[in-house]
Backbone as numpy.savetxt, mean C-alpha at the origin, in Angstrom:
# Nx Ny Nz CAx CAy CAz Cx Cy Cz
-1.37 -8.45 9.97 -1.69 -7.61 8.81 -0.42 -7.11 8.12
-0.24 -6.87 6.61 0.65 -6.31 5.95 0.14 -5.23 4.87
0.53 -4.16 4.86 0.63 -3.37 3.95 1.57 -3.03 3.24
1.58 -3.88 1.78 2.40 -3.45 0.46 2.50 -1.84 -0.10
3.49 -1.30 -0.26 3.25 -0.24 -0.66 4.32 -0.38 -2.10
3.85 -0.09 -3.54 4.61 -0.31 -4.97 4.69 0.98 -5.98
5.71 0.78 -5.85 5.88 1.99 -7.27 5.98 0.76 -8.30
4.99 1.28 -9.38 4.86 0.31 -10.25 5.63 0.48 -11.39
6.63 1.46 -11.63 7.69 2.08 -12.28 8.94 1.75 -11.77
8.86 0.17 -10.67 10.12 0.32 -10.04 11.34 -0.45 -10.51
12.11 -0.34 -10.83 13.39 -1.13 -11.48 14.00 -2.13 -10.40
13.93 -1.24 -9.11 14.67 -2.59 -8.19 14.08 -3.81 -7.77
13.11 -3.50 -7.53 11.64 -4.76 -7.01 10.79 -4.51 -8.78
10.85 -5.93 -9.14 9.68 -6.15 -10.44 8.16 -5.62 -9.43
7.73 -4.58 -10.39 6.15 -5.18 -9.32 5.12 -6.01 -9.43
5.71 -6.99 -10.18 5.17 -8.23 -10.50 5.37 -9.22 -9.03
6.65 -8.66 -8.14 6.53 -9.48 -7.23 5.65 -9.23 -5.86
5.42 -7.92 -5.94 4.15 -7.63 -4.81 2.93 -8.00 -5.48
2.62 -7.84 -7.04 1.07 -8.26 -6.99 0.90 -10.17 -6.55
2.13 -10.95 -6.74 2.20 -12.11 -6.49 1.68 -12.40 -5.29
2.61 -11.58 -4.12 2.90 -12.04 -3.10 1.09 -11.47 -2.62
0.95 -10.70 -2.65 -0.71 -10.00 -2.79 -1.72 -11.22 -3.02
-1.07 -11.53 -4.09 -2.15 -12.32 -4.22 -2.53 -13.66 -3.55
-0.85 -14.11 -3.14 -0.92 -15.14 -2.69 -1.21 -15.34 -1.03
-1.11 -14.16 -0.45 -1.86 -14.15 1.02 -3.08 -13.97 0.59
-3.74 -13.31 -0.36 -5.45 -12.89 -0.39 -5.75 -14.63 -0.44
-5.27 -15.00 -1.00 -5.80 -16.51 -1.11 -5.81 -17.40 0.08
-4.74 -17.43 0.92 -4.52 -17.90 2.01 -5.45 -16.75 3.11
-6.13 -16.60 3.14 -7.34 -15.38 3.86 -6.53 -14.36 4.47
-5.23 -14.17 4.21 -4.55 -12.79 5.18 -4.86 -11.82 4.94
-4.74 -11.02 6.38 -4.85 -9.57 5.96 -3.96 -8.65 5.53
-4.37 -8.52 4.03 -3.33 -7.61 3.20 -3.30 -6.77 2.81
-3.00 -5.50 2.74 -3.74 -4.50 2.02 -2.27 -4.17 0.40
-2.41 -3.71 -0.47 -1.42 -3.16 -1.58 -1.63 -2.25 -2.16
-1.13 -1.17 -2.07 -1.45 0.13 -2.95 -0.38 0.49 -3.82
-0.61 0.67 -5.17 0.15 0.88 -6.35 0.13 2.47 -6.81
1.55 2.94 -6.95 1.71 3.93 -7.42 2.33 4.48 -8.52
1.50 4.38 -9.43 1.69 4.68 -10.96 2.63 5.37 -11.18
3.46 5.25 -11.66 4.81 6.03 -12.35 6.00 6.31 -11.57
5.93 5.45 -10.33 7.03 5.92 -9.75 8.14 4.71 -9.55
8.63 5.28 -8.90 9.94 4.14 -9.18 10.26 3.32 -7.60
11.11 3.08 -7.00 11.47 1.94 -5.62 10.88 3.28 -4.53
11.40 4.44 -5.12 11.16 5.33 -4.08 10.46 6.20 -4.91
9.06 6.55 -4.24 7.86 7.51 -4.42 8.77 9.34 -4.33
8.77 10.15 -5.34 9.04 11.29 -5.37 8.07 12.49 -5.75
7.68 11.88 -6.68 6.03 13.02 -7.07 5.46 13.39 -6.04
5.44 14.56 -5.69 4.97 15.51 -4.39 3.15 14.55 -3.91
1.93 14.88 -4.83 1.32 14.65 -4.44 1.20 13.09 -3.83
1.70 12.15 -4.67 1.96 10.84 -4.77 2.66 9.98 -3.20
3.84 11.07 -3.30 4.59 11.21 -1.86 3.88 11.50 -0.66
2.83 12.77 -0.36 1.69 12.61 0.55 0.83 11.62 0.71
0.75 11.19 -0.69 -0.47 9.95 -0.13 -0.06 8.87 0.36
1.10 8.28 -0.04 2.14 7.63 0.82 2.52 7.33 2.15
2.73 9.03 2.59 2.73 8.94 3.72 1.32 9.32 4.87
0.62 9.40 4.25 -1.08 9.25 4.76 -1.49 8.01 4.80
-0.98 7.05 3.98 -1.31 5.47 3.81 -0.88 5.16 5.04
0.51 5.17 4.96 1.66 4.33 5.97 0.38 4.92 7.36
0.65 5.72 7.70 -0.31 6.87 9.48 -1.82 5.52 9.21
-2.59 6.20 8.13 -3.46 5.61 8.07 -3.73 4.03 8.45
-2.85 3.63 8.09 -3.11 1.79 8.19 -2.74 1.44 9.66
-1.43 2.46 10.35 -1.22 2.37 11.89 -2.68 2.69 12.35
-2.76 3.80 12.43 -4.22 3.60 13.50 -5.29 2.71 13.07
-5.48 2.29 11.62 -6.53 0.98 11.48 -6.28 0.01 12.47
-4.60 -0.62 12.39 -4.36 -1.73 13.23 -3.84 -1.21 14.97
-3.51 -0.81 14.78 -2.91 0.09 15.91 -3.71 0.71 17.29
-4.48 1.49 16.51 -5.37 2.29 17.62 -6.57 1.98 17.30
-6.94 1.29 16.52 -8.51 0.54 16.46 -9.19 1.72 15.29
-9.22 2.37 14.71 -9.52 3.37 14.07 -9.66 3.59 12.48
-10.28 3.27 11.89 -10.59 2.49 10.59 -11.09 4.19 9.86
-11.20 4.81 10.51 -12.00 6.32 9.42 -11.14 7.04 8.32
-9.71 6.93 8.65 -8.77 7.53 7.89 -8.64 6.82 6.63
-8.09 5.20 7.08 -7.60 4.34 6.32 -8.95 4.10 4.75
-10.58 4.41 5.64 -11.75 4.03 4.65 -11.93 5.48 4.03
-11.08 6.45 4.45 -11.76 7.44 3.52 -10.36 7.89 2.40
-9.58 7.16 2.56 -8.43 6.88 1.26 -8.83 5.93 0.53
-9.47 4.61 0.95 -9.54 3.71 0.00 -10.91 2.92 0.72
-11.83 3.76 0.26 -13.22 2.82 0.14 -13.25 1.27 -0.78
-13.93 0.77 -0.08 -13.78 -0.45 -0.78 -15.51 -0.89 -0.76
């Protein structure tokens, strides 16, 4: 499993190259997850933006990690 994490404001990484690469494992059946963060740049600074960040990163460990999927589905229902 991989989790992309993008500031879509970012100058150092185009984020044209994570929706690529995104796309191109979704196709190949991997497990990928990508979450985009509007207005920020290589590095996430906006306070709230910055929490959710680091709730993602926790979150997706115990999805894969400790078997535990409740955190990760109640950030991003799908």
């Amino acid at each position: 499993p991989l989790l992309i994490l993008h500031g879509m404001s970012d100058t150092n990484v185009p984020p044209g190259e994570s929706i690529q690469m995104y796309t191109a494992l979704k196709l190949l059946g991997k497990d990928v997850e990508f979450v985009q963060f509007e207005g920020e740049n290589h590095w996430i600074l906006s306070w709230d933006k910055r929490i959710k960040w680091s709730k993602t990163i926790v979150a997706y460990f115990d999805k894969y990690l400790k078997g535990q999927n409740d955190w990760w589905n109640n950030l991003y229902q799908k």
